[in-house]
N, CA and C atoms as a LAMMPS dump frame, in Angstrom:
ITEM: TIMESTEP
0
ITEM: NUMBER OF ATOMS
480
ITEM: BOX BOUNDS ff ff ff
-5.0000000000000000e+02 5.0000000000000000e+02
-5.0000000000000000e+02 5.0000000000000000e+02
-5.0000000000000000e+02 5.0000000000000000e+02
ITEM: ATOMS id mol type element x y z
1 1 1 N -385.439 170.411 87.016
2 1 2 C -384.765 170.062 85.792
3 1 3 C -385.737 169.556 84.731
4 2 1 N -386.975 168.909 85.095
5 2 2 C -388.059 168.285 84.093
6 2 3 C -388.665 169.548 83.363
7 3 1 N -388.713 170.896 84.147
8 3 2 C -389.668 171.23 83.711
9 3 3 C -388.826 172.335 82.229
10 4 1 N -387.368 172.299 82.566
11 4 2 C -386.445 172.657 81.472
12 4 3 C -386.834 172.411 80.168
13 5 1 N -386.976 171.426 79.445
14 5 2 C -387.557 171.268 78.477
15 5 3 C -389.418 171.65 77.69
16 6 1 N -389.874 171.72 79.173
17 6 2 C -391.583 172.577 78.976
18 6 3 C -391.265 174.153 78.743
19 7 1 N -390.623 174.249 79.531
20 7 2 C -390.725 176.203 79.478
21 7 3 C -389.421 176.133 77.769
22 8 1 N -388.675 175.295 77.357
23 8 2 C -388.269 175.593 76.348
24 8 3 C -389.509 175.348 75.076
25 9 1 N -389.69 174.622 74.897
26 9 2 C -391.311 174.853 74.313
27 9 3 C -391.784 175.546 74.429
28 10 1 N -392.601 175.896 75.14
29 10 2 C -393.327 177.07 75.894
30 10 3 C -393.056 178.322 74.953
31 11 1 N -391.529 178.547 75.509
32 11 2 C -391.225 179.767 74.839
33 11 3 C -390.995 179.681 73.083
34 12 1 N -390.85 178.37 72.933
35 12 2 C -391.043 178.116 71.155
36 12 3 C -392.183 178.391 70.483
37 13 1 N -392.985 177.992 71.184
38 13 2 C -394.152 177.796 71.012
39 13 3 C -394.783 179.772 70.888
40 14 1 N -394.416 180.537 72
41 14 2 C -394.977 181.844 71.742
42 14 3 C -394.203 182.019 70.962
43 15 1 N -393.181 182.249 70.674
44 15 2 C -392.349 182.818 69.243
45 15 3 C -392.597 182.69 68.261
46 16 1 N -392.823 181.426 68.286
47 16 2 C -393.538 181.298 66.639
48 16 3 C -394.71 181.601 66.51
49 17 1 N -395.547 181.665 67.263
50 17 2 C -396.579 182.325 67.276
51 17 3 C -396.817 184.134 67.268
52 18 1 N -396.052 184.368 67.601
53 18 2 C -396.33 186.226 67.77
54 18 3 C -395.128 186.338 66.244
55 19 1 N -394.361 185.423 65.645
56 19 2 C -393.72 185.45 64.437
57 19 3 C -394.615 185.054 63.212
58 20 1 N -396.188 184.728 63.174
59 20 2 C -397.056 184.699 61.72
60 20 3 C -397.083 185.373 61.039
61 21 1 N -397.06 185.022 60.093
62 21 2 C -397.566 186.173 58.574
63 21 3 C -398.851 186.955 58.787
64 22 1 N -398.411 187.968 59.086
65 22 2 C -399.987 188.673 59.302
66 22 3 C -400.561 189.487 58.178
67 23 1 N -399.72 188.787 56.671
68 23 2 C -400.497 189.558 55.712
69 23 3 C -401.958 188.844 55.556
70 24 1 N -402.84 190.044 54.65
71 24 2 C -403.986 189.469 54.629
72 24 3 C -404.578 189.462 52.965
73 25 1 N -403.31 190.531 52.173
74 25 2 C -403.586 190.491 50.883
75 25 3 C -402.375 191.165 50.678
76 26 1 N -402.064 190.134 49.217
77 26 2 C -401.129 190.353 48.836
78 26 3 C -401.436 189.885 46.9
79 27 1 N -400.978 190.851 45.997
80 27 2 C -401.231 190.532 44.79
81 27 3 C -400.116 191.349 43.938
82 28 1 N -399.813 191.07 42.554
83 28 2 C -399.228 192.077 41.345
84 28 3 C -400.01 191.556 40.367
85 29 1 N -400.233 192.604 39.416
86 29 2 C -400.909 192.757 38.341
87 29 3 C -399.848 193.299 37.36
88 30 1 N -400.083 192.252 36.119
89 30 2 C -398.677 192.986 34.968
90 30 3 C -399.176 193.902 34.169
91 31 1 N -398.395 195.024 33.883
92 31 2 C -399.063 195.87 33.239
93 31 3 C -398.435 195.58 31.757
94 32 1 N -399.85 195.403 30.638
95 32 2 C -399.224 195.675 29.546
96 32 3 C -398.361 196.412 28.701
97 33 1 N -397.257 195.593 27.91
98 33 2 C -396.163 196.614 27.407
99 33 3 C -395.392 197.546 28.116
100 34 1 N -395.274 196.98 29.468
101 34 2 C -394.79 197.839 30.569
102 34 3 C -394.929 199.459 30.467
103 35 1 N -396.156 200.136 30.217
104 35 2 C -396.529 201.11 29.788
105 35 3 C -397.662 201.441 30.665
106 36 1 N -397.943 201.911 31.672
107 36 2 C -398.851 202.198 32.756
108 36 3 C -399.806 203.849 32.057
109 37 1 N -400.869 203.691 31.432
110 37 2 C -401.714 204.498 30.895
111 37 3 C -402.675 205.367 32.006
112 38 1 N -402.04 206.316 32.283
113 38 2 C -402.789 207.649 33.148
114 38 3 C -404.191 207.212 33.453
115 39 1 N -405.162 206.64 32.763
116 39 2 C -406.644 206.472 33.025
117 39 3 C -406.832 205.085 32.711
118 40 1 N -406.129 204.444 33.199
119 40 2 C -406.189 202.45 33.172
120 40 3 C -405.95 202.235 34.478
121 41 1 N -406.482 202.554 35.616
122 41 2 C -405.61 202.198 36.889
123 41 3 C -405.84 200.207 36.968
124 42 1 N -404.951 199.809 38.314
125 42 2 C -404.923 199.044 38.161
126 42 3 C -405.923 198.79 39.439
127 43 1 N -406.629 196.891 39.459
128 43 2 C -407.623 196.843 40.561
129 43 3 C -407.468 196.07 41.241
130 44 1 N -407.797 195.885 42.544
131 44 2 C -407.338 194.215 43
132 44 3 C -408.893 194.659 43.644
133 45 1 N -409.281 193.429 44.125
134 45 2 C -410.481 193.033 44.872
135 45 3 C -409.915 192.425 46.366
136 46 1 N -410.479 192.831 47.007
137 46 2 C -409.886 192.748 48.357
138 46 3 C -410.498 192.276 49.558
139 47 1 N -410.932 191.222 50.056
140 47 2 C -411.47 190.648 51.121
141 47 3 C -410.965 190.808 52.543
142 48 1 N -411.892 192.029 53.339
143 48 2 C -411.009 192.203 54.459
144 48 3 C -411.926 191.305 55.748
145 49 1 N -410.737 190.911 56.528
146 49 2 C -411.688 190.034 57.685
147 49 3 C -412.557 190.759 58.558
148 50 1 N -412.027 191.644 58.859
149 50 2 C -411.989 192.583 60.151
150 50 3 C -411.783 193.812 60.224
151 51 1 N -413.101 194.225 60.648
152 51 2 C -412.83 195.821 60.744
153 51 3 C -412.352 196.342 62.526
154 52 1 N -412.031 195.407 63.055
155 52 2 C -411.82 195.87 64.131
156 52 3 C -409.714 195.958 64.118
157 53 1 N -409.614 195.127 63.215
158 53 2 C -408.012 195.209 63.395
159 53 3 C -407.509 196.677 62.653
160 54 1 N -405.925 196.725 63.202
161 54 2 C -405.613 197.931 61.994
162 54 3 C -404.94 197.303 61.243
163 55 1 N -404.48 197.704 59.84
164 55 2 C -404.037 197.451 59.173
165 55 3 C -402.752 198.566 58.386
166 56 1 N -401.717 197.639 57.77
167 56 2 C -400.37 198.483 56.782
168 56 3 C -400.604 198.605 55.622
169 57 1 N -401.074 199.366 54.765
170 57 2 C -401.201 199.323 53.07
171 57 3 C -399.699 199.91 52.439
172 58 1 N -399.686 198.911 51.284
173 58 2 C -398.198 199.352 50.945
174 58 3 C -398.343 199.2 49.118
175 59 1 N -397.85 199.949 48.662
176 59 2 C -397.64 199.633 47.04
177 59 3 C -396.076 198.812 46.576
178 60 1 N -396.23 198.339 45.912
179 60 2 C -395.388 197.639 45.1
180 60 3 C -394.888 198.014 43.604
181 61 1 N -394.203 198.515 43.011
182 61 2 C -393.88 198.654 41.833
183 61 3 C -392.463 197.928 41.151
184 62 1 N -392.725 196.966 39.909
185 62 2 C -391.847 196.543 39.564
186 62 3 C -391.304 197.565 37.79
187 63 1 N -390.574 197.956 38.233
188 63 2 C -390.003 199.34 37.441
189 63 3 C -388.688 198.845 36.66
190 64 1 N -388.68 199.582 35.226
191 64 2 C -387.556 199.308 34.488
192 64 3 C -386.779 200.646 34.351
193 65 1 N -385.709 200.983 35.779
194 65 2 C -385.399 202.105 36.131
195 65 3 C -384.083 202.506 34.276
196 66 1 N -384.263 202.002 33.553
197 66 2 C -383.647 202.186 32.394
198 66 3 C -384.463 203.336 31.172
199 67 1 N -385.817 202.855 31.524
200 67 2 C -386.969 203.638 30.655
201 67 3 C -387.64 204.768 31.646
202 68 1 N -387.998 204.346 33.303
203 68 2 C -388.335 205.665 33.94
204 68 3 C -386.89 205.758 34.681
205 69 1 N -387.087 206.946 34.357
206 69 2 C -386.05 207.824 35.412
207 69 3 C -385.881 209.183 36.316
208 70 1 N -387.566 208.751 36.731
209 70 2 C -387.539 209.718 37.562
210 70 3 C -387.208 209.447 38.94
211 71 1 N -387.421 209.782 40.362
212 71 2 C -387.384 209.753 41.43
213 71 3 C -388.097 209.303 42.187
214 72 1 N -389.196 209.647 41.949
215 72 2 C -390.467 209.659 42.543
216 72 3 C -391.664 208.993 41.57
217 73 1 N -392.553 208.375 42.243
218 73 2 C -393.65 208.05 41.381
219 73 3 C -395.15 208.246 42.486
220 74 1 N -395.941 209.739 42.012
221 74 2 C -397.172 210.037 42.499
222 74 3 C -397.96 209.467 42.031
223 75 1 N -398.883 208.35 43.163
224 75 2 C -399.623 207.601 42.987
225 75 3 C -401.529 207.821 43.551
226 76 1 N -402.312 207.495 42.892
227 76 2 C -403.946 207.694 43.805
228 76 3 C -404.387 206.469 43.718
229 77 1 N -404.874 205.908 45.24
230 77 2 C -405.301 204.543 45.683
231 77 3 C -406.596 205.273 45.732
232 78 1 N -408.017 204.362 45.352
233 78 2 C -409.031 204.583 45.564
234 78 3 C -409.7 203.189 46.159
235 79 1 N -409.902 203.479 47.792
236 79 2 C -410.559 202.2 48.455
237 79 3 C -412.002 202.189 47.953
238 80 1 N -412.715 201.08 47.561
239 80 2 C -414.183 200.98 47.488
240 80 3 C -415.087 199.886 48.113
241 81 1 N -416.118 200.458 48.933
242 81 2 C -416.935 199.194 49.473
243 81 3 C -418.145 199.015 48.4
244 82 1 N -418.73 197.747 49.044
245 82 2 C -419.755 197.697 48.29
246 82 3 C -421.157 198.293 48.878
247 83 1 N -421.958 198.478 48.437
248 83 2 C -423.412 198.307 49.398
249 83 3 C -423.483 197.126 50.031
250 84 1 N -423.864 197.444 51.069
251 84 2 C -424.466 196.209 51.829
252 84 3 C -426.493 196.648 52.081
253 85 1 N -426.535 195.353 51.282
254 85 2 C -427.826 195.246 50.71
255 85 3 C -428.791 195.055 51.834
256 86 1 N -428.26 193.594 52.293
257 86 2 C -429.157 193.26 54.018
258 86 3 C -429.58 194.724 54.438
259 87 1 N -428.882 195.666 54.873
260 87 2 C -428.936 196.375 56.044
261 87 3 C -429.164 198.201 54.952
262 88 1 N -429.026 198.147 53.999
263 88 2 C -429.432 199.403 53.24
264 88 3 C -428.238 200.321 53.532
265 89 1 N -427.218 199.885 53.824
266 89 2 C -426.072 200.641 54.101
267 89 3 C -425.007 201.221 52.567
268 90 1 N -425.247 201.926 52.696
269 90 2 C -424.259 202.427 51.083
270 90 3 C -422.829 202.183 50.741
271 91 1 N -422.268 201.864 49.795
272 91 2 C -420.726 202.07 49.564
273 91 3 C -420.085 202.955 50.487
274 92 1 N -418.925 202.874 50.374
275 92 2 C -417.998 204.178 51.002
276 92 3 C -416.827 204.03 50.261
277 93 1 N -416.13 205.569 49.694
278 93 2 C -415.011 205.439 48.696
279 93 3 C -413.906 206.337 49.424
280 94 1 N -412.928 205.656 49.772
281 94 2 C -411.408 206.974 50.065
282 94 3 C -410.915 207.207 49.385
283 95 1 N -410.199 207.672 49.408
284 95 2 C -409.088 208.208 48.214
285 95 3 C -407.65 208.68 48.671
286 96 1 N -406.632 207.892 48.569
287 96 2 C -405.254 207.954 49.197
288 96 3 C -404.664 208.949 48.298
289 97 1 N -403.775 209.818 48.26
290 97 2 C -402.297 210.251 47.604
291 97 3 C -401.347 209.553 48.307
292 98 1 N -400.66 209.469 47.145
293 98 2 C -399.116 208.38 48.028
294 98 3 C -398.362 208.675 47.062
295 99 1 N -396.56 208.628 47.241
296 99 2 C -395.952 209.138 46.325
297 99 3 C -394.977 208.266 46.653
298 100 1 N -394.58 206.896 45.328
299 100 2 C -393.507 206.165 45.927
300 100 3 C -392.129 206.544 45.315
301 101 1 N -391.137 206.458 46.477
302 101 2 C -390.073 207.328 46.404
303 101 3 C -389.09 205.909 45.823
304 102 1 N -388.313 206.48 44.754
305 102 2 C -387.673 205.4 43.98
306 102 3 C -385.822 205.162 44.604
307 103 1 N -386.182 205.258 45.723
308 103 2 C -384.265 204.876 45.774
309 103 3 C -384.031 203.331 46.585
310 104 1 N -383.124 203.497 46.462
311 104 2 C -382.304 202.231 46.235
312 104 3 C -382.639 201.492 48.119
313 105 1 N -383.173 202.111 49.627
314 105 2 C -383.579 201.228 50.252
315 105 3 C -384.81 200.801 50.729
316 106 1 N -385.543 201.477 49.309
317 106 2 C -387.252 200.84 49.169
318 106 3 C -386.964 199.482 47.481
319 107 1 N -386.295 199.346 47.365
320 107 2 C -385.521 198.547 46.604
321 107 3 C -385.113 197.027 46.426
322 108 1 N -386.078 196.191 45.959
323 108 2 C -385.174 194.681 46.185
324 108 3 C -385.021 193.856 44.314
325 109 1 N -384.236 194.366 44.067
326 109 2 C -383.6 193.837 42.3
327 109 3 C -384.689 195.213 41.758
328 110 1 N -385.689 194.814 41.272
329 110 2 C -386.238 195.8 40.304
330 110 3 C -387.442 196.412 40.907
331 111 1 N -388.05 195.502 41.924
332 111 2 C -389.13 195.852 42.737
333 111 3 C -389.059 196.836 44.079
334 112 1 N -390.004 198.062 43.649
335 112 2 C -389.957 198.785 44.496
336 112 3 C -390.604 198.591 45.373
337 113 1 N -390.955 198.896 47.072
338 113 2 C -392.069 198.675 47.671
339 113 3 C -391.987 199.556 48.727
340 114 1 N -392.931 200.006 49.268
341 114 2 C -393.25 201.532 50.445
342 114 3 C -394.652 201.14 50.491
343 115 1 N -394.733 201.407 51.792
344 115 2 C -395.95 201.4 52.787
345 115 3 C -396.849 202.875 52.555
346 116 1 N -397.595 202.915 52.593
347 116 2 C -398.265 203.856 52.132
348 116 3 C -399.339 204.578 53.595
349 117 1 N -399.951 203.409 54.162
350 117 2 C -400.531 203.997 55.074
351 117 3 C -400.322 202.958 56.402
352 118 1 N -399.908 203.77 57.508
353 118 2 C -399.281 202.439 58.886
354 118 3 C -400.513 202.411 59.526
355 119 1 N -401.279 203.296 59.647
356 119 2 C -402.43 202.808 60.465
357 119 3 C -403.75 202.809 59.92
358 120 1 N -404.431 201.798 59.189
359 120 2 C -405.438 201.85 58.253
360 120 3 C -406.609 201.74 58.99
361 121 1 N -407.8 201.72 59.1
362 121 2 C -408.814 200.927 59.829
363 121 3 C -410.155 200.923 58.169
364 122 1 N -410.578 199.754 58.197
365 122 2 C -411.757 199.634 57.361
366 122 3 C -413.029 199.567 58.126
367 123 1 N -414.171 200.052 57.651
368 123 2 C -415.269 200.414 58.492
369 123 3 C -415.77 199.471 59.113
370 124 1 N -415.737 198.152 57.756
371 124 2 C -416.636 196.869 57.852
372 124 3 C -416.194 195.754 57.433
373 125 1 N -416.027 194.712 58.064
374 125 2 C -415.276 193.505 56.598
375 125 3 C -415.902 193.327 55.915
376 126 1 N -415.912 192.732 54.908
377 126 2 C -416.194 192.029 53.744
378 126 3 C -415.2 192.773 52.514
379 127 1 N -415.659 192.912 51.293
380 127 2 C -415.302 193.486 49.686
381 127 3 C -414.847 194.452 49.58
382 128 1 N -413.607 194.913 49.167
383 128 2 C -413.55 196.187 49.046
384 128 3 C -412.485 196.153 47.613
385 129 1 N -413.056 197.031 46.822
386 129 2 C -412.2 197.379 45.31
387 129 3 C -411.248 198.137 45.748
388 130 1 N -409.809 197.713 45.207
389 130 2 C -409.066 199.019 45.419
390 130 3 C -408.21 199.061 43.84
391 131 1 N -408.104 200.591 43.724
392 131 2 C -407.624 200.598 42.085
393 131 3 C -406.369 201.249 42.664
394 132 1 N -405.328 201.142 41.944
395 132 2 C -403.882 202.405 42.084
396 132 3 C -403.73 202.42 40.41
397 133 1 N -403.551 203.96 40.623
398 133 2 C -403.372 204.622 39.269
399 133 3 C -401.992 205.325 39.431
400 134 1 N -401.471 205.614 38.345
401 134 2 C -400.247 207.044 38.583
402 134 3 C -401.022 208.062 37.99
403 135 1 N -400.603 209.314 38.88
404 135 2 C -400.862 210.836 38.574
405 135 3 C -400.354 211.384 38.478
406 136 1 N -399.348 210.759 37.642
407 136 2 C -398.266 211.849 36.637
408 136 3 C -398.863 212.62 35.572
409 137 1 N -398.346 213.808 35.231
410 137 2 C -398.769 214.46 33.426
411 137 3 C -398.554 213.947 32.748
412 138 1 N -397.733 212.773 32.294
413 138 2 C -397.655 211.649 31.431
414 138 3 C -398.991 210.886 30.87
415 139 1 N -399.572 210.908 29.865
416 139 2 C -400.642 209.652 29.324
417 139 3 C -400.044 208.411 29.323
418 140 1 N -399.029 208.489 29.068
419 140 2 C -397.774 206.797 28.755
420 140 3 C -396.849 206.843 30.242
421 141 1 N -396.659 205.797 30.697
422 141 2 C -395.534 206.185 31.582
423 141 3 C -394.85 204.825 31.225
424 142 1 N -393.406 204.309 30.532
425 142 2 C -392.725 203.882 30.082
426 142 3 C -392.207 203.056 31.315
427 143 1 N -392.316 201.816 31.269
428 143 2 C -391.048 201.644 32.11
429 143 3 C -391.638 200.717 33.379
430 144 1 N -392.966 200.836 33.902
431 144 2 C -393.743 199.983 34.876
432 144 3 C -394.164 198.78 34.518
433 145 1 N -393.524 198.151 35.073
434 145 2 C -393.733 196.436 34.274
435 145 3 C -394.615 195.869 35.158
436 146 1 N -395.262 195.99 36.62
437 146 2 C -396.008 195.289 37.583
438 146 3 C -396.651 196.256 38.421
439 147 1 N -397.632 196.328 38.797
440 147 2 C -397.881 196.917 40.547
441 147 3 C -398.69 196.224 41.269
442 148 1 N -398.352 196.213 42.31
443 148 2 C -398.586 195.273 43.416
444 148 3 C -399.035 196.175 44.603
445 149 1 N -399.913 195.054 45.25
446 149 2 C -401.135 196.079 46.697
447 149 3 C -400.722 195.194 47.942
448 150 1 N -400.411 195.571 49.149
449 150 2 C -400.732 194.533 50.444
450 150 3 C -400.955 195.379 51.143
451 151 1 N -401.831 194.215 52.131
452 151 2 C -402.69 194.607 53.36
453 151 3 C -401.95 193.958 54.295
454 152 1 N -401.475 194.228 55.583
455 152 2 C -400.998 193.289 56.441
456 152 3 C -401.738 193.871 57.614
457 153 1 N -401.786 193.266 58.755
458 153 2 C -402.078 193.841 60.042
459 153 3 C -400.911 194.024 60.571
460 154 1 N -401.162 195.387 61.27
461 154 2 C -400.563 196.791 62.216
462 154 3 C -400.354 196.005 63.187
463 155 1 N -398.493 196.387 63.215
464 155 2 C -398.706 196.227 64.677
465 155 3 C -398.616 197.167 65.971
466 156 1 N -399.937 197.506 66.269
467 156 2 C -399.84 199.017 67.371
468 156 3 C -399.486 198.988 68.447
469 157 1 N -398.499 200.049 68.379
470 157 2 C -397.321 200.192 69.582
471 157 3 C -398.214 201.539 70.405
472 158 1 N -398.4 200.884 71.629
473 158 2 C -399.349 201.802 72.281
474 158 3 C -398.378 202.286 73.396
475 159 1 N -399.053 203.711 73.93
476 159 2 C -398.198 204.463 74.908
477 159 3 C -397.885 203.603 76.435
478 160 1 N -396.686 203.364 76.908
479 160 2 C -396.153 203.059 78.442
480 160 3 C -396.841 203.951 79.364
């Protein structure tokens, strides 16, 4: 009967623990005049811990579905490292397509949000630039009031 109250802990204790925030970046950037300009992408700077974990990349868009009204919004993420100087090792640049789909259960009030890539891996920690642009035929795109970047760690569901 004593030990009733340890193993209830116990098990509090892992729950809340395997329940942490495992984001590792999270940001929005406002876009002026809610007008998102074809060759202005937007940038966040990005400090990753660990290149051994995987990681979720997801976009964020806070949209004024009154001025865009399209469906869809085709997007290009461009990851960037830096040189690493110590060791003479060069940048490395990816380049995502992602296309965030505008309905109503990627949806919370005005903010859109979709995951973009579930299983990420970065080469190396430290710095990494990442810009998201839209690659629409539009020069103006009316109507994008925010976009927003997160990194969270993956959680990998491996084979039984």
């Amino acid at each position: 009967m004593k030990r009733l109250p340890l193993l209830v802990f116990s098990f509090y204790l892992l729950v809340s623990c395997g329940s942490a925030d495992k984001t590792v970046f999270d940001q929005t950037v406002d876009i002026p005049n809610a007008t998102w300009m074809r060759f202005e992408p937007t940038t966040f700077s990005v400090d990753v811990p660990n290149a051994d974990d995987c990681y979720e990349l997801s976009v964020a868009l806070d949209i004024d579905t009154a001025r865009y009204r399209e469906t869809a919004l085709p997007l290009i993420v461009k990851i960037e490292s830096e040189a690493e100087k110590s060791t003479g090792t060069p940048g490395e640049t990816r380049t995502l397509f992602a296309t965030v789909m505008l309905r109503p259960e990627t949806q919370d009030g005005t903010l859109f949000r979709q995951r973009i890539r579930e299983y990420f891996y970065f080469n190396r920690a430290g710095t990494y630039n990442v810009t998201v642009g839209q690659r629409t035929s539009h020069y103006e795109l009316p109507g994008i009031r925010k976009v927003g970047f997160t990194i969270r760690k993956a959680q990998l569901e491996l084979p039984k």
